[in-house]
C-alpha positions in Angstrom: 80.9 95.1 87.0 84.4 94.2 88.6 85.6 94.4 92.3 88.5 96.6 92.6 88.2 99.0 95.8 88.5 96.9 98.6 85.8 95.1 98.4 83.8 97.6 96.3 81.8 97.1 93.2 83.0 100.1 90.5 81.9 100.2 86.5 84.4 103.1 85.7 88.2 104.3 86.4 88.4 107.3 89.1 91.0 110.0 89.4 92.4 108.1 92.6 93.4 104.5 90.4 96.0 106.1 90.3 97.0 107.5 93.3 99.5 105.1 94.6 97.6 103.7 97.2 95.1 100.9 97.9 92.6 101.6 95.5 95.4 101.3 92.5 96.6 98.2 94.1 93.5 96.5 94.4 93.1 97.7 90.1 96.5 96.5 89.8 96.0 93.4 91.7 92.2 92.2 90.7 92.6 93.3 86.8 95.6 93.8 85.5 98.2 91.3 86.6 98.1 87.8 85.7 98.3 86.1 89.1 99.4 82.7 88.0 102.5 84.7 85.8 106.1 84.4 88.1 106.6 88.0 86.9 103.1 89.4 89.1 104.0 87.1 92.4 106.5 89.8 93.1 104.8 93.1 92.4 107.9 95.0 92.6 109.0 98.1 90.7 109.7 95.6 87.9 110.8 92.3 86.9 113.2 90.0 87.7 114.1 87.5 85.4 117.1 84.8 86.3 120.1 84.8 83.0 122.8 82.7 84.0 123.6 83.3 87.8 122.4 86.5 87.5 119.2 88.5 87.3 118.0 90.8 83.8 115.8 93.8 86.0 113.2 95.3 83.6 110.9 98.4 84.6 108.7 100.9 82.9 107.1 103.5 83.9 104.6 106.4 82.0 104.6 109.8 83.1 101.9 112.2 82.7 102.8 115.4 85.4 101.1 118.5 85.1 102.6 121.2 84.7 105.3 119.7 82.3 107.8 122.1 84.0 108.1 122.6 88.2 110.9 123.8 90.2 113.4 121.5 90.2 112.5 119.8 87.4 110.4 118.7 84.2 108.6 115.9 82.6 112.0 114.9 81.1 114.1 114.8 84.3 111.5 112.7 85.7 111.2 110.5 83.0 114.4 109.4 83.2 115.1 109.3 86.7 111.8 107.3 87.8 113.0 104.6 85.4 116.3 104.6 86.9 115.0 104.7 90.7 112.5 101.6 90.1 115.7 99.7 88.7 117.8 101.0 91.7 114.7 99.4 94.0 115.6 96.2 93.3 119.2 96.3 93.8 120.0 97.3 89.9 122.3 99.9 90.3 124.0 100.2 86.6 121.4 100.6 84.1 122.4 99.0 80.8 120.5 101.5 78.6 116.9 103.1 78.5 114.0 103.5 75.9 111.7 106.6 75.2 108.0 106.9 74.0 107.4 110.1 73.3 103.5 111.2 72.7 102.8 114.6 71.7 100.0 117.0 71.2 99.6 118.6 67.8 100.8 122.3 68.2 102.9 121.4 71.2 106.1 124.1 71.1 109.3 122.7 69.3 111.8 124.6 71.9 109.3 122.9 74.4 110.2 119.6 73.2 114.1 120.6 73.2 114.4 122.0 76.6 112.9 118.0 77.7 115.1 116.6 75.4 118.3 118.6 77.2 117.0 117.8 80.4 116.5 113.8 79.6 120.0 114.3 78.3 121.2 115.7 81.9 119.7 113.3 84.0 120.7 110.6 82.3 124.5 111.8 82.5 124.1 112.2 86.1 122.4 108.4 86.0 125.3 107.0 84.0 122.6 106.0 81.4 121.7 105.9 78.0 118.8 106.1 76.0 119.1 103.7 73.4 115.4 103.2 71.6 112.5 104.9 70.8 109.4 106.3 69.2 107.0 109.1 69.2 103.5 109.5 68.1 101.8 112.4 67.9 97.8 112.8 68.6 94.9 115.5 67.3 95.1 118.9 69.7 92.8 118.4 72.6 93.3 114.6 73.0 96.7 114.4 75.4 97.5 117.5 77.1 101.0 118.7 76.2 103.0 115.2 76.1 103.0 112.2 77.5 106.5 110.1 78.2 106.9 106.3 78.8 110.7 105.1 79.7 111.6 101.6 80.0 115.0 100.5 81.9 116.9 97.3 81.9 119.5 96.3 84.4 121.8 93.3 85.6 122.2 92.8 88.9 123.9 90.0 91.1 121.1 90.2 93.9 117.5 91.3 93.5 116.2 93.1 96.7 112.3 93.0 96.9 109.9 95.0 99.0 109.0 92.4 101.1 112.2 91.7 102.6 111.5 93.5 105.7 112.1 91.3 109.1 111.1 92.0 112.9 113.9 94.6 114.3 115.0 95.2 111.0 115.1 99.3 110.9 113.9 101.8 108.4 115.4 104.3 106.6 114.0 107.6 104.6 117.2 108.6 102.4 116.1 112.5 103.2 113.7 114.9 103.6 109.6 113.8 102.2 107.1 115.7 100.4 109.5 117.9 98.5 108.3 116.9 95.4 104.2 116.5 95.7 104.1 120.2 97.3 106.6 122.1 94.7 104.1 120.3 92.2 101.2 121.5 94.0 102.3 125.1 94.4 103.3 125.4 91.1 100.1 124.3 89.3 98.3 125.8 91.7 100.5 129.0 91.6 100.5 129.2 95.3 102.7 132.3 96.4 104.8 131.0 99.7 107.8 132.6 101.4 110.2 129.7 100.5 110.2 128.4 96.7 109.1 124.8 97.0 111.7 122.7 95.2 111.3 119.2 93.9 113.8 116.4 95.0 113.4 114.4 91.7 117.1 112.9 90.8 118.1 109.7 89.9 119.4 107.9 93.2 121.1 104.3 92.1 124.6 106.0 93.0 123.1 106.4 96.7 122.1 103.1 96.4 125.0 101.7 95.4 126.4 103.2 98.0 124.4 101.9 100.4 124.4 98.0 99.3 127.9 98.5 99.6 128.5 99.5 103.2 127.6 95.9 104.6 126.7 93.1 101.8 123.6 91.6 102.7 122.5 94.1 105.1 119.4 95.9 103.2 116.5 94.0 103.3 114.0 95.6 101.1 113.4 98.8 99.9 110.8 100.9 97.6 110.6 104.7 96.6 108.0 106.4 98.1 106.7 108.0 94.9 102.8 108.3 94.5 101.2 107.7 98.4 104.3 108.9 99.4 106.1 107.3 102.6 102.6 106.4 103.6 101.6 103.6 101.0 105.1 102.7 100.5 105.4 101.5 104.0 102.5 99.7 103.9 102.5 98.1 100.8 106.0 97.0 102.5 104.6 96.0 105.8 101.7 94.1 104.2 104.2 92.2 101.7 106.4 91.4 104.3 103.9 90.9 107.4 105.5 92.8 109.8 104.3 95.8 112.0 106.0 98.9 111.8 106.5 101.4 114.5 107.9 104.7 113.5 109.3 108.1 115.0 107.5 110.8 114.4 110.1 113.3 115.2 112.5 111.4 113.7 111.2 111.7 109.8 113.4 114.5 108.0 111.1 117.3 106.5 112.1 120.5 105.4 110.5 123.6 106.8 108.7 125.3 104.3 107.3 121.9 102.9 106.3 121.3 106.8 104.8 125.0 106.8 102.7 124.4 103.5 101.4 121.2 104.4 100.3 122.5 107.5 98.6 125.4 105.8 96.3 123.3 102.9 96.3 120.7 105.9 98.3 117.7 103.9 100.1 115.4 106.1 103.8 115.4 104.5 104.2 111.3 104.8 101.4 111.0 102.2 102.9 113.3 99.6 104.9 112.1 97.1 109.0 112.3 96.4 110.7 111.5 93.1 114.3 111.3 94.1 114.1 109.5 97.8 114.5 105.4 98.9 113.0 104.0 101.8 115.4 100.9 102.9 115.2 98.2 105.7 118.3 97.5 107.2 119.1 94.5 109.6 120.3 96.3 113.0 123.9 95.5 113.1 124.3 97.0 109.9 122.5 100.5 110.8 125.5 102.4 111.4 127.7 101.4 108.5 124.5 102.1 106.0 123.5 105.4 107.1 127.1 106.9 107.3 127.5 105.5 103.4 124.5 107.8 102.5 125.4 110.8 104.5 128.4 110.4 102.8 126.6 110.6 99.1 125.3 114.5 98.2 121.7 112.6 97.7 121.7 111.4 101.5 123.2 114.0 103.5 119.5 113.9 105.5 119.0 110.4 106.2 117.5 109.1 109.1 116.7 105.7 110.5 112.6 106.8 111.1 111.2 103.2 113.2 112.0 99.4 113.3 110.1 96.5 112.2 108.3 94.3 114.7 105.8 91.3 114.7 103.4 92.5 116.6 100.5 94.1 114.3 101.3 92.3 110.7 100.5 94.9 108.0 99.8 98.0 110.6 101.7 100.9 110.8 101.6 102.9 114.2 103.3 106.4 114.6 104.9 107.6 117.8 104.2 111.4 118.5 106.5 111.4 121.9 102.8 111.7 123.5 101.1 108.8 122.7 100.8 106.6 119.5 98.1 106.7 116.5 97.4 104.4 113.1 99.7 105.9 110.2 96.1 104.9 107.5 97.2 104.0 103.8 96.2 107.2 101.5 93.0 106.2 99.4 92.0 109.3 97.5 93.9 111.9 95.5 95.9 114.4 96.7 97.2 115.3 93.5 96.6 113.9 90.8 99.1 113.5 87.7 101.9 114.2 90.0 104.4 112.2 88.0 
């Protein structure tokens, strides 16, 4: 028997492992990382390893999204741009080149598999990136479902910014609008018929983040995509890494109506649903100003908002302003939706 949910005793794997929020970390933390390794002290979106006076970024990342294909996007596109997006995390802007793995179910469609292939190819244009290894496997029909994809990015970069960065007064921005992609997932496996299509945000944002270390050198402290968990575990894996308390607007975090709309409707609270082509950055206050008008000046950012400010009160807490009173923002610990990316 092992200890992996927060104090729990478990004997097998659940569905919510892999949810993005505390029950994955604690499997990550208690079982899978090597604690005494330089590489696990971080726990970033990948690793940072010192060449010269620079730093060699390495991330990888599996995807296993049902259905293959959403609006917005496909297993492909979001192959390629999660890769690129955990690189972008840690200040690695310029990916030097991608590999593929490619698993496949026997009898999976051939013009299936080219309409991913096209739509890797497109995403890593847009990305500036390459993918320059690979390999494919194929397994007995019934034992994957469809395919699976694991990418793996490497990237140089001059400064590494972690997620633990975060300082008292430092602010927080969203990059734009949450819970686009977790509900056009949801409504399309689900085939849930609303008035507005539901499109997913997944696109590959390291030229919005470029754009954004370069408005004022120095200036972002941390920052981390707010993938599975959504904003919700993000923050507070931030806030716990960093030991600050967080305060944050409620009014003031971007979401699009109909996403507002459907999550009111299955009764989902959009801060806990996940985004595949959003950045959640701290900036140090006299900076604010300069960062935000870089990404409203990118086609990726036009909706970013500065959504609370760090403080030292409550170390590891998050606490949501309503504009009539304040609650606990709680960590997500189940799933929502499972195999969302």
């Amino acid at each position: 028997m092992t200890t992996i949910d927060a104090g729990q005793i478990v004997e097998r794997i659940a569905m919510k492992h892999g949810a993005g929020g505390r029950s994955m970390r604690a499997l990550i933390e208690d079982l899978l990382v090597d604690r005494a390794s330089p590489v696990a002290l971080g726990m970033d979106d990948g690793a940072a390893i010192p060449v010269g006076d620079r730093w060699l970024i390495v991330s990888t990342d599996a995807h296993v999204i049902q259905p293959i294909v959403f609006p917005g996007g496909d297993i492909g596109r979001l192959s390629i741009c999660g890769t690129v997006n955990d690189l972008a995390m840690m200040g690695a802007t310029e990916p030097l080149g991608l590999t593929c793995a490619v698993i496949l179910e026997e009898g999976f469609a051939v013009g299936e598999l080219r309409a991913i292939r096209r739509s890797m190819a497109a995403a890593c244009d847009e990305a500036g990136v390459a993918i320059v290894s690979g390999d494919t496997k194929v397994m007995g029909r019934g034992e994957i479902d469809g395919v699976v994809i694991t990418t793996t990015g490497v990237a140089m970069t001059d400064l590494v910014v972690r997620d633990s960065g975060l300082r008292p007064g430092d602010a927080l921005i969203v990059t734009g609008t949450v819970g686009d992609h977790g509900m056009a997932v949801m409504a399309a496996r689900h085939q849930l018929d609303f008035r507005r299509t539901l499109v997913s945000d997944v696109a590959p944002v390291n030229g919005l983040v470029r754009a954004a270390l370069a408005a004022a050198a120095g200036a972002v402290s941390a920052m981390k995509d707010p993938t599975r968990g959504g904003v919700a575990s993000a923050l507070h894996e931030m806030a716990a890494k960093s030991h600050v308390g967080l305060v944050l607007q409620e009014s003031a975090v971007p979401v699009r109506d109909e996403v507002r709309a459907a999550s009111e409707l299955l009764g989902m609270d959009p801060l806990a649903i996940a985004n595949e082509g959003k950045a959640l950055l701290g900036v140090r206050p006299e900076a604010v100003e300069a960062v935000l008008a870089a990404l409203r000046a990118h086609p990726l950012g036009r909706d970013a908002a500065v959504i609370g400010t760090c403080s030292e009160e409550g170390p590891g807490s998050i606490v949501i302003d309503t504009g009539f009173g304040r609650r606990f923002l709680t960590e997500p610990d189940g799933e929502l939706l499972p195999r969302i990316c």
